[in-house]
mmCIF file of the N, C-alpha and C atoms, coordinates in Angstrom:
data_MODEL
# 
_entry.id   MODEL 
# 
loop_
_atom_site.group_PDB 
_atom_site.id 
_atom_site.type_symbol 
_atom_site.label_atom_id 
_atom_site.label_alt_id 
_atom_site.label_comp_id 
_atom_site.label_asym_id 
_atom_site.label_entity_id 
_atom_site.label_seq_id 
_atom_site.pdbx_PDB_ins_code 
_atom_site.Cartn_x 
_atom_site.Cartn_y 
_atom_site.Cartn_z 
_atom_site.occupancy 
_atom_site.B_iso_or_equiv 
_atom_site.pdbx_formal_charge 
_atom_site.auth_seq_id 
_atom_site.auth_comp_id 
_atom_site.auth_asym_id 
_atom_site.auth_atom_id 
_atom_site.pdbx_PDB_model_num 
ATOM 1   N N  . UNK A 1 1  ? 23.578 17.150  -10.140 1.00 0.00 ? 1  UNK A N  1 
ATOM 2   C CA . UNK A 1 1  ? 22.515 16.197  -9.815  1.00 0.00 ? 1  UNK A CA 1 
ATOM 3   C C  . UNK A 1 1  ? 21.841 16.652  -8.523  1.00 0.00 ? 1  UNK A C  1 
ATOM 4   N N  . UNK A 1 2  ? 20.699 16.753  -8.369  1.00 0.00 ? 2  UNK A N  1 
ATOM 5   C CA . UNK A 1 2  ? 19.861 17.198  -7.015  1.00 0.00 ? 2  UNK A CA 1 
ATOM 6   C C  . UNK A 1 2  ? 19.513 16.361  -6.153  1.00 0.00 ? 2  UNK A C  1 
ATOM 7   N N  . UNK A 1 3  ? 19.986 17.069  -4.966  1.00 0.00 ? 3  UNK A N  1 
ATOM 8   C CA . UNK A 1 3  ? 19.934 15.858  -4.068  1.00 0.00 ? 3  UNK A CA 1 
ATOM 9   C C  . UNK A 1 3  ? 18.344 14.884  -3.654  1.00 0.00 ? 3  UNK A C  1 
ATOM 10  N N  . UNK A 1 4  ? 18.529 13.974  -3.359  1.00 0.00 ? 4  UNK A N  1 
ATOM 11  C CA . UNK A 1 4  ? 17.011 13.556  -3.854  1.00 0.00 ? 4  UNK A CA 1 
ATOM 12  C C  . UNK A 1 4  ? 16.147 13.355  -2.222  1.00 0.00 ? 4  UNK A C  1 
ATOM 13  N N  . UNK A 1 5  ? 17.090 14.242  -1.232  1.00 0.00 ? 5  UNK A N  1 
ATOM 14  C CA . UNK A 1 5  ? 16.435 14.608  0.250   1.00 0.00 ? 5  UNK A CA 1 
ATOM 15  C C  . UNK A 1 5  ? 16.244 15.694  0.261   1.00 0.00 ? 5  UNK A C  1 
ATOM 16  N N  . UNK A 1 6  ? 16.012 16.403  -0.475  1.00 0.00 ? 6  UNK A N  1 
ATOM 17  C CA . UNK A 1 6  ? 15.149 17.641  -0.771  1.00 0.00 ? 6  UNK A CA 1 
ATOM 18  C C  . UNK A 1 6  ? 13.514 17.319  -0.734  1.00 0.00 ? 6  UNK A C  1 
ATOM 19  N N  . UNK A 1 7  ? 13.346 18.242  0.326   1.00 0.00 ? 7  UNK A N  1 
ATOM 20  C CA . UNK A 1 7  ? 11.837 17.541  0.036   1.00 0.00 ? 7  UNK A CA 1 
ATOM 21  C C  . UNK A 1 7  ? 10.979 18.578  -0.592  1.00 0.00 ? 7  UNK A C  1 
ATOM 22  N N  . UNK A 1 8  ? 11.198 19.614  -1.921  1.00 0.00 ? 8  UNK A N  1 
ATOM 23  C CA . UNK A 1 8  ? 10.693 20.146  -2.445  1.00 0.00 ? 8  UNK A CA 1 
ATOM 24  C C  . UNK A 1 8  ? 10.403 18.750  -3.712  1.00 0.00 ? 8  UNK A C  1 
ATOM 25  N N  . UNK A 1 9  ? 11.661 18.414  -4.001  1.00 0.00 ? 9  UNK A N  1 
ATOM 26  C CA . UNK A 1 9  ? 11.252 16.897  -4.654  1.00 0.00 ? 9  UNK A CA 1 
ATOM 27  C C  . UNK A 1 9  ? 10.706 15.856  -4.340  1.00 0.00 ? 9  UNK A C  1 
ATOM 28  N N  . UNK A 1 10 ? 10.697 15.418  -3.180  1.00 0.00 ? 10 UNK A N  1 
ATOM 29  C CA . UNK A 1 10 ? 10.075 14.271  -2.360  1.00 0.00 ? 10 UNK A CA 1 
ATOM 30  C C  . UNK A 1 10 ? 8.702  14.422  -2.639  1.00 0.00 ? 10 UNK A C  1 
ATOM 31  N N  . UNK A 1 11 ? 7.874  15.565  -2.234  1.00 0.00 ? 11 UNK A N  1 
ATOM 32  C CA . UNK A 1 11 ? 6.739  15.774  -1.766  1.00 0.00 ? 11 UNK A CA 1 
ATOM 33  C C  . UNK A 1 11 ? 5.929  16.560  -2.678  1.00 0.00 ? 11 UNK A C  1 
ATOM 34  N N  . UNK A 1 12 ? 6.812  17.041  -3.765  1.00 0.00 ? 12 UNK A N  1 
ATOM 35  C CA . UNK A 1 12 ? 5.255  18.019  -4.863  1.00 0.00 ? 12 UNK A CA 1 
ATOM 36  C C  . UNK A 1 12 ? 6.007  17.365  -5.677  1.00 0.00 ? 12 UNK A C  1 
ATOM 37  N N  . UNK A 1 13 ? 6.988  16.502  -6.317  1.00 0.00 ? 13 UNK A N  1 
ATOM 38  C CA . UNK A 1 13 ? 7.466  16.352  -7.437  1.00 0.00 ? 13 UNK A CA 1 
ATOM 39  C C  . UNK A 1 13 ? 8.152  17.444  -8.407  1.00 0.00 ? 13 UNK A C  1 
ATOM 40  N N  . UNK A 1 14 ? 8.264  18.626  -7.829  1.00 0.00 ? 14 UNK A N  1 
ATOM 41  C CA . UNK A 1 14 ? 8.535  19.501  -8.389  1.00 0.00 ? 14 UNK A CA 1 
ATOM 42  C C  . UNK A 1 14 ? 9.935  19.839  -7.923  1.00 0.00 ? 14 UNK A C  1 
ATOM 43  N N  . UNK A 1 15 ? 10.892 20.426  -9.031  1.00 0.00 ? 15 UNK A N  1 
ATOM 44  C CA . UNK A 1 15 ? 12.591 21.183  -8.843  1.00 0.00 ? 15 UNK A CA 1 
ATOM 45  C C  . UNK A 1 15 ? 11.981 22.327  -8.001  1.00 0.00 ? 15 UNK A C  1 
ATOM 46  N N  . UNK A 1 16 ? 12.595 22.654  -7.708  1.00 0.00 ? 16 UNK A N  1 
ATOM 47  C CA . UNK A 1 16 ? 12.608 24.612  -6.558  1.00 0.00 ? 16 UNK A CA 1 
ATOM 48  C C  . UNK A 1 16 ? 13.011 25.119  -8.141  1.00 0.00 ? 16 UNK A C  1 
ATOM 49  N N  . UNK A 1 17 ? 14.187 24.781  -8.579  1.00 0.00 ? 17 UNK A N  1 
ATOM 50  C CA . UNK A 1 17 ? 14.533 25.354  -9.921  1.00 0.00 ? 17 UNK A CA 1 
ATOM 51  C C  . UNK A 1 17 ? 13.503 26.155  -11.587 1.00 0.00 ? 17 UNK A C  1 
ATOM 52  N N  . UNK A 1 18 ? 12.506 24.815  -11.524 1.00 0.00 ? 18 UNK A N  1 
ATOM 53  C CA . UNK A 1 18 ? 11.725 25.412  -12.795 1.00 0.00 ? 18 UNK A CA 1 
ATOM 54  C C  . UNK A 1 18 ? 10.379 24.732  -12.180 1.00 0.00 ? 18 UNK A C  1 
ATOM 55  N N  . UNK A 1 19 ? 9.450  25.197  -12.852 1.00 0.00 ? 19 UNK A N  1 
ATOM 56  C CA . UNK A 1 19 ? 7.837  24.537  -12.548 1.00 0.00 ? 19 UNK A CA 1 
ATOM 57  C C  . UNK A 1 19 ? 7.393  23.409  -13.230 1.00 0.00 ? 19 UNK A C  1 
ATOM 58  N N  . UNK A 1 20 ? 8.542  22.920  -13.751 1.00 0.00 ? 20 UNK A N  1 
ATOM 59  C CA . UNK A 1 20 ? 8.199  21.725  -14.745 1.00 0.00 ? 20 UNK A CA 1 
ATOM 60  C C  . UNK A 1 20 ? 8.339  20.617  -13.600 1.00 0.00 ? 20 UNK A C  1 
ATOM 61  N N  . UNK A 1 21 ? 7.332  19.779  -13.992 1.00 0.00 ? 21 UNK A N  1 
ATOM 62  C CA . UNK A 1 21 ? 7.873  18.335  -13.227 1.00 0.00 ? 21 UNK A CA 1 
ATOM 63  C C  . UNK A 1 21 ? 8.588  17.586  -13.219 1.00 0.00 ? 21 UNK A C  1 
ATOM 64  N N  . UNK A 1 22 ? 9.294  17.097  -12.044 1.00 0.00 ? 22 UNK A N  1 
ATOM 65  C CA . UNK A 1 22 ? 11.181 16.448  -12.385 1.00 0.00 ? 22 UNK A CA 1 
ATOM 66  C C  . UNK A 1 22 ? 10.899 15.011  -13.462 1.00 0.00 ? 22 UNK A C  1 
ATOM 67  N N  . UNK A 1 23 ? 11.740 14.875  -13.736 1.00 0.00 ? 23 UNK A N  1 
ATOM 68  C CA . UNK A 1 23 ? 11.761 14.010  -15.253 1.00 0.00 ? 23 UNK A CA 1 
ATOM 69  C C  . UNK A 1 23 ? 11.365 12.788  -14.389 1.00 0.00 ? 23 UNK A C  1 
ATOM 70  N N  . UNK A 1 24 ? 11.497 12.020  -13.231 1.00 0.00 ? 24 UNK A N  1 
ATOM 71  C CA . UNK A 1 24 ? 10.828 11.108  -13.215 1.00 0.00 ? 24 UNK A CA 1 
ATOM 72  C C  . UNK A 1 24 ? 9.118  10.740  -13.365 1.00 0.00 ? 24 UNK A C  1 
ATOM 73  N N  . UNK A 1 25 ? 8.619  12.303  -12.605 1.00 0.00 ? 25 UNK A N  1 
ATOM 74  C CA . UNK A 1 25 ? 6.986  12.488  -12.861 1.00 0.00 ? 25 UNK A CA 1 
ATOM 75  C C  . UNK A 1 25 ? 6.419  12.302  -14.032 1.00 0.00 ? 25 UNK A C  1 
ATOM 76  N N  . UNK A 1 26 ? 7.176  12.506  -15.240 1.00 0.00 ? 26 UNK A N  1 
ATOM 77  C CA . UNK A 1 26 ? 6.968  12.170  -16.293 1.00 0.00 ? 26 UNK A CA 1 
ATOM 78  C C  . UNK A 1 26 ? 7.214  11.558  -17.412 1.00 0.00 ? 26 UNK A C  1 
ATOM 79  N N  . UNK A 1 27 ? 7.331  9.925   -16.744 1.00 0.00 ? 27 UNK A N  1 
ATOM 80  C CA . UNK A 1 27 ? 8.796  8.980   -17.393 1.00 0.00 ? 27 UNK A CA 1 
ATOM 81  C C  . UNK A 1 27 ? 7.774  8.035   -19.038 1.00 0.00 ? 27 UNK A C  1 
ATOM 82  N N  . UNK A 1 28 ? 7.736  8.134   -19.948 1.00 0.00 ? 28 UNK A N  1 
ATOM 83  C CA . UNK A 1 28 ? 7.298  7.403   -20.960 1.00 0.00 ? 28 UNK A CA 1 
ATOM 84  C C  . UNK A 1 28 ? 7.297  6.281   -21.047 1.00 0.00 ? 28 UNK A C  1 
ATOM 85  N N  . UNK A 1 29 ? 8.145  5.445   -20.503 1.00 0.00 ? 29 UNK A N  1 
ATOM 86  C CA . UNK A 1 29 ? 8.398  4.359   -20.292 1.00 0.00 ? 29 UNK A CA 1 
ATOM 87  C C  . UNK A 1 29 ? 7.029  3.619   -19.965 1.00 0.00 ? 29 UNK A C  1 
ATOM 88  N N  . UNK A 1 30 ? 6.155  4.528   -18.664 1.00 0.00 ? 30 UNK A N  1 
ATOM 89  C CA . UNK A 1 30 ? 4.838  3.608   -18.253 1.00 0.00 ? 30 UNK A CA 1 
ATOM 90  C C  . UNK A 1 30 ? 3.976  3.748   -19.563 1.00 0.00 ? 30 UNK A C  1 
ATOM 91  N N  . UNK A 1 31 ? 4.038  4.431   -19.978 1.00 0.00 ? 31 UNK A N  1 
ATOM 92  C CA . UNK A 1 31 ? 2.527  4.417   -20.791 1.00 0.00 ? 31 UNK A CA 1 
ATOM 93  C C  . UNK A 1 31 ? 3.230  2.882   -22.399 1.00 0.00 ? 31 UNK A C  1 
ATOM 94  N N  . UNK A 1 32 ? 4.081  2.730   -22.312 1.00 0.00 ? 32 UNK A N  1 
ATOM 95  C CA . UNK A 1 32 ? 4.236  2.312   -23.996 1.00 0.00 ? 32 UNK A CA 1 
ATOM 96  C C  . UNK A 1 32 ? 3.926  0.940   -23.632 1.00 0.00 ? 32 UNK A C  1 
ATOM 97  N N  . UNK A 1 33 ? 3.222  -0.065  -24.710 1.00 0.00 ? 33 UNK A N  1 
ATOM 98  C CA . UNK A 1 33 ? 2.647  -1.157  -24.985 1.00 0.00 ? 33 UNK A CA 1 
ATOM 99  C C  . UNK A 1 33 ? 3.562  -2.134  -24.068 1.00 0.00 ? 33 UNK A C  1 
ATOM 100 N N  . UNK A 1 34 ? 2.751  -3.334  -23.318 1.00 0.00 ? 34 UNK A N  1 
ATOM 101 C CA . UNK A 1 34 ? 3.964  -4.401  -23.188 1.00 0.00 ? 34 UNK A CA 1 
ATOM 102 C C  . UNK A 1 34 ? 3.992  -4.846  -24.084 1.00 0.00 ? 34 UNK A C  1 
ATOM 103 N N  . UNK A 1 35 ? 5.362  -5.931  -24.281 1.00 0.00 ? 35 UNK A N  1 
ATOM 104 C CA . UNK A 1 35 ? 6.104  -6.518  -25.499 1.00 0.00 ? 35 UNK A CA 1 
ATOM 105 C C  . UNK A 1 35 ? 5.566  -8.330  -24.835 1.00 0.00 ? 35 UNK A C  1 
ATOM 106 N N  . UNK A 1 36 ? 6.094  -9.070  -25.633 1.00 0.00 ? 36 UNK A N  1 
ATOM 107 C CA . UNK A 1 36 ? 5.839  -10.477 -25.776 1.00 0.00 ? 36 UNK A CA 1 
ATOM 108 C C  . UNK A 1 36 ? 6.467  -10.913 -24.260 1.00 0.00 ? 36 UNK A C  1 
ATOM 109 N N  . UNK A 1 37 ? 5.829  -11.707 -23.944 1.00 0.00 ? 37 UNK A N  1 
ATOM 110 C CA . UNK A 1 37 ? 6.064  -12.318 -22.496 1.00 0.00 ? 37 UNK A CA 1 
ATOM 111 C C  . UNK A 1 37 ? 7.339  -13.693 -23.065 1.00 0.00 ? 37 UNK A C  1 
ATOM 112 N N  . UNK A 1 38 ? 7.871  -13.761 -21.424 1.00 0.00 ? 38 UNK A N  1 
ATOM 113 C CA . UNK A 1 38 ? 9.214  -14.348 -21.377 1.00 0.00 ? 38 UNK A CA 1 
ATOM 114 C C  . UNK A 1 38 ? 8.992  -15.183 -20.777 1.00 0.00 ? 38 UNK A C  1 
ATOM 115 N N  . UNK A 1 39 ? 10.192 -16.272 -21.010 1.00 0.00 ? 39 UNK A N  1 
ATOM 116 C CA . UNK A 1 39 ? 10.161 -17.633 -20.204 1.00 0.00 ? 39 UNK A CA 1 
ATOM 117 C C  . UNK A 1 39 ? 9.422  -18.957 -20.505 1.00 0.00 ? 39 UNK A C  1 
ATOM 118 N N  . UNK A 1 40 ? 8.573  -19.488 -20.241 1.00 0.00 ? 40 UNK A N  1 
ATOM 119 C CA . UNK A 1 40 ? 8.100  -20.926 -20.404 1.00 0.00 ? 40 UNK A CA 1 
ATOM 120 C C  . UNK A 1 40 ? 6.615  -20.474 -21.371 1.00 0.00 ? 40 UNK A C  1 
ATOM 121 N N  . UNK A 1 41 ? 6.130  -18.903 -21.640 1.00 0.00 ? 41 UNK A N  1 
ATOM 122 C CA . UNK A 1 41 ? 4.773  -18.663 -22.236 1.00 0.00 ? 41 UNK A CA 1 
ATOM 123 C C  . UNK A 1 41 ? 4.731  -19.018 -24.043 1.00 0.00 ? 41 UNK A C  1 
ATOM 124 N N  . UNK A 1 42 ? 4.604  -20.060 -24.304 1.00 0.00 ? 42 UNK A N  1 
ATOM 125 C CA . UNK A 1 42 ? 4.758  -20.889 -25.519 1.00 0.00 ? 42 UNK A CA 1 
ATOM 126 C C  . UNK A 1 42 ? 4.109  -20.048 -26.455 1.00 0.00 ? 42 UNK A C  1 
ATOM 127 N N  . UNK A 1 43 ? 2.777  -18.905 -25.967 1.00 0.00 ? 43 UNK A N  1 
ATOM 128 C CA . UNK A 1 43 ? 1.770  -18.458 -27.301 1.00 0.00 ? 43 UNK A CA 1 
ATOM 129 C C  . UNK A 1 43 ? 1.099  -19.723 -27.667 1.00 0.00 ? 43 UNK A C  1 
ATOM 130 N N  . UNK A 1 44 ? 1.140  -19.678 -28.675 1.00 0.00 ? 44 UNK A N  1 
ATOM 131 C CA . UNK A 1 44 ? -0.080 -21.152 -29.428 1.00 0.00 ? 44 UNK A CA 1 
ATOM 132 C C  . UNK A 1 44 ? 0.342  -22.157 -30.313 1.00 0.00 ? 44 UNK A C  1 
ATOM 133 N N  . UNK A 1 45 ? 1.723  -22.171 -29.552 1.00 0.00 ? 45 UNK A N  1 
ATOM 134 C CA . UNK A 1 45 ? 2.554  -23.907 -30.085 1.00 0.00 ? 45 UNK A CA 1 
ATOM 135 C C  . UNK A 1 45 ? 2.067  -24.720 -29.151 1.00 0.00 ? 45 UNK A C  1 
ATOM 136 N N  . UNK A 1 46 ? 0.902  -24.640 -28.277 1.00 0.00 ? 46 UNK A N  1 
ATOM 137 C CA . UNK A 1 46 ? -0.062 -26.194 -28.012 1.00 0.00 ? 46 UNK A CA 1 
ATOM 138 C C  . UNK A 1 46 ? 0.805  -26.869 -26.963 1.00 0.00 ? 46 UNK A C  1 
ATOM 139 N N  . UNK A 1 47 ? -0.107 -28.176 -26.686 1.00 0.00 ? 47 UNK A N  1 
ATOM 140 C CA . UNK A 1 47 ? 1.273  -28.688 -25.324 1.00 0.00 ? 47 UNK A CA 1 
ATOM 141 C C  . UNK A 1 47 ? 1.586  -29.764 -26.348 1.00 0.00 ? 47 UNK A C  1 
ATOM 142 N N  . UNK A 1 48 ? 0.800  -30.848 -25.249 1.00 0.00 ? 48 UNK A N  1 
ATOM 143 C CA . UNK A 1 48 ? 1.531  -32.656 -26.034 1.00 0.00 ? 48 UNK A CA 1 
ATOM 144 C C  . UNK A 1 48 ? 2.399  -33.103 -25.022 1.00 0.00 ? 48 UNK A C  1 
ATOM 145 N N  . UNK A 1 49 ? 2.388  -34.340 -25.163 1.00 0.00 ? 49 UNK A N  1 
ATOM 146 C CA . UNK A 1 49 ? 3.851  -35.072 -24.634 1.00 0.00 ? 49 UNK A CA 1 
ATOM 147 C C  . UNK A 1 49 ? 4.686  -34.087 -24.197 1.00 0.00 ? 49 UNK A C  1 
ATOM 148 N N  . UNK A 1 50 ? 5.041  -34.460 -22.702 1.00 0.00 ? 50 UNK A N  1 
ATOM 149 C CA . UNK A 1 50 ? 6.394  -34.126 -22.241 1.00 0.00 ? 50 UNK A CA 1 
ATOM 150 C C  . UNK A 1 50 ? 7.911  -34.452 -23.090 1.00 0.00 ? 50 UNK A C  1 
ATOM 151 N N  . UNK A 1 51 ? 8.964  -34.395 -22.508 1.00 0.00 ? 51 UNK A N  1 
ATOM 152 C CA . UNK A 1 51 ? 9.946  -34.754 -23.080 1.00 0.00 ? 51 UNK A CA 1 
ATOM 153 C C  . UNK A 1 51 ? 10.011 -36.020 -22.730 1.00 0.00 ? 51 UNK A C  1 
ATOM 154 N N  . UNK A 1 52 ? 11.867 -36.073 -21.824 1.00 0.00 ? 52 UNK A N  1 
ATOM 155 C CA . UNK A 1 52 ? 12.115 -37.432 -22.078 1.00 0.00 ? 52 UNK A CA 1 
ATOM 156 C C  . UNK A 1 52 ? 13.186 -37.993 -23.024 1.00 0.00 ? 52 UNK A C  1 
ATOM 157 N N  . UNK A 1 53 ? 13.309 -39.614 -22.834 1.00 0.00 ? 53 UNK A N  1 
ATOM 158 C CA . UNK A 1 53 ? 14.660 -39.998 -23.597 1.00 0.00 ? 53 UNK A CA 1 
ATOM 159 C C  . UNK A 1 53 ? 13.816 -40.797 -24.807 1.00 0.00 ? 53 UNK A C  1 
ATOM 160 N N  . UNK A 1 54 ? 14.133 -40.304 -26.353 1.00 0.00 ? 54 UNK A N  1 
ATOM 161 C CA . UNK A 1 54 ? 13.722 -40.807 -26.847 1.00 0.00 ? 54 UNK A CA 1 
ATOM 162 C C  . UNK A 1 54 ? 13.788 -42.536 -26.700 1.00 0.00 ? 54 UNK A C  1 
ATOM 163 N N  . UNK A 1 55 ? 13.062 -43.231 -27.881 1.00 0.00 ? 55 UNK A N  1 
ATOM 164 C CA . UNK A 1 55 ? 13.409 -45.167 -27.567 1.00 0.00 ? 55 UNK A CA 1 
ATOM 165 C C  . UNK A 1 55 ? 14.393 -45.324 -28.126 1.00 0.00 ? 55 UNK A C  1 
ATOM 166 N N  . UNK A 1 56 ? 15.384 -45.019 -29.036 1.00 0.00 ? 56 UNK A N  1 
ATOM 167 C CA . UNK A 1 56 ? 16.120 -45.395 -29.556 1.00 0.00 ? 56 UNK A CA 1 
ATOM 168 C C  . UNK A 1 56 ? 17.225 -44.862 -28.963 1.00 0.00 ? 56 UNK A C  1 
ATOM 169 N N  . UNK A 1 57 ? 17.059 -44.126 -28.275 1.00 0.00 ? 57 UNK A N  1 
ATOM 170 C CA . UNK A 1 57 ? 18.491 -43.551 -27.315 1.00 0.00 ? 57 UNK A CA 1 
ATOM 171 C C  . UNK A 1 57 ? 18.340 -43.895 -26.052 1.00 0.00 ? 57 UNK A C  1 
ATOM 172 N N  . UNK A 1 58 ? 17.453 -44.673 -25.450 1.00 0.00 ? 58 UNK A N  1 
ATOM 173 C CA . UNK A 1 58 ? 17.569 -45.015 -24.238 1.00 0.00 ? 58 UNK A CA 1 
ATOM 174 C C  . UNK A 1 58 ? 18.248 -46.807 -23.845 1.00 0.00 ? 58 UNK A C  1 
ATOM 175 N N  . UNK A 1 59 ? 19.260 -46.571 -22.917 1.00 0.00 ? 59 UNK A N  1 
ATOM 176 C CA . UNK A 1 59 ? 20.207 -47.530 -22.850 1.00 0.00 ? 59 UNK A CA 1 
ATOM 177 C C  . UNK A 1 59 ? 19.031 -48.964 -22.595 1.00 0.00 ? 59 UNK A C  1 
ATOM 178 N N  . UNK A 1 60 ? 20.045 -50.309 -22.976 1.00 0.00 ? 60 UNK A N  1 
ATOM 179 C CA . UNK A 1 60 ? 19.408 -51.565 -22.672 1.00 0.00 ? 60 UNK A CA 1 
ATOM 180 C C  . UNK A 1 60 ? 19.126 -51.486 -20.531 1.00 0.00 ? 60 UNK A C  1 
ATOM 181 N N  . UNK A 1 61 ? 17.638 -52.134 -20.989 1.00 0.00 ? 61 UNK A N  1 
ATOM 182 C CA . UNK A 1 61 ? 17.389 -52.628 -19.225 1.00 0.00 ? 61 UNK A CA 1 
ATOM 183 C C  . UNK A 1 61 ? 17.285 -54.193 -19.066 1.00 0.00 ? 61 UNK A C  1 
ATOM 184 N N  . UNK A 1 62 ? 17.900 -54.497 -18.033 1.00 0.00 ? 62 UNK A N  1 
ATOM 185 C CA . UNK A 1 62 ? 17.559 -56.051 -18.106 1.00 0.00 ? 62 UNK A CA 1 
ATOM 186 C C  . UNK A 1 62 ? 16.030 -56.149 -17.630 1.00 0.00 ? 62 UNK A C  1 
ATOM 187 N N  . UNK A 1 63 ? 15.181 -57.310 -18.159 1.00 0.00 ? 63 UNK A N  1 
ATOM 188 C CA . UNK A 1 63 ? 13.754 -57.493 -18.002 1.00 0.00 ? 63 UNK A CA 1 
ATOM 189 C C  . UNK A 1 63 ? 13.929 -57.891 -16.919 1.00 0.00 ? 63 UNK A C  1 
# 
């Protein structure tokens, strides 16, 4: 593994070893499509009403 305080790597991106660019310079990962977003992003199931305790499950209150 090469040490990564080499500053033939730091600074041209390049190994001393071969003229190819070190595998991070050329990682695939950036270019491919994003995928479906995470967390609370519903897409186009709409809002409406919050939640909540339905009426029939919510305990007696005195008036």
């Amino acid at each position: 593994m090469p040490n990564p305080q080499q500053p033939e790597i730091r600074r041209s991106e390049r190994t001393s070893v071969t003229n190819e660019p070190a595998p991070e310079a050329t990682d695939p990962k950036k270019t491919r499509a994003k995928g479906h977003a995470h967390g609370t992003d519903k897409g186009n199931r709409g809002g409406g009403e919050g939640g909540g305790t339905p009426p029939d499950q919510q305990p007696p209150h005195p008036d």
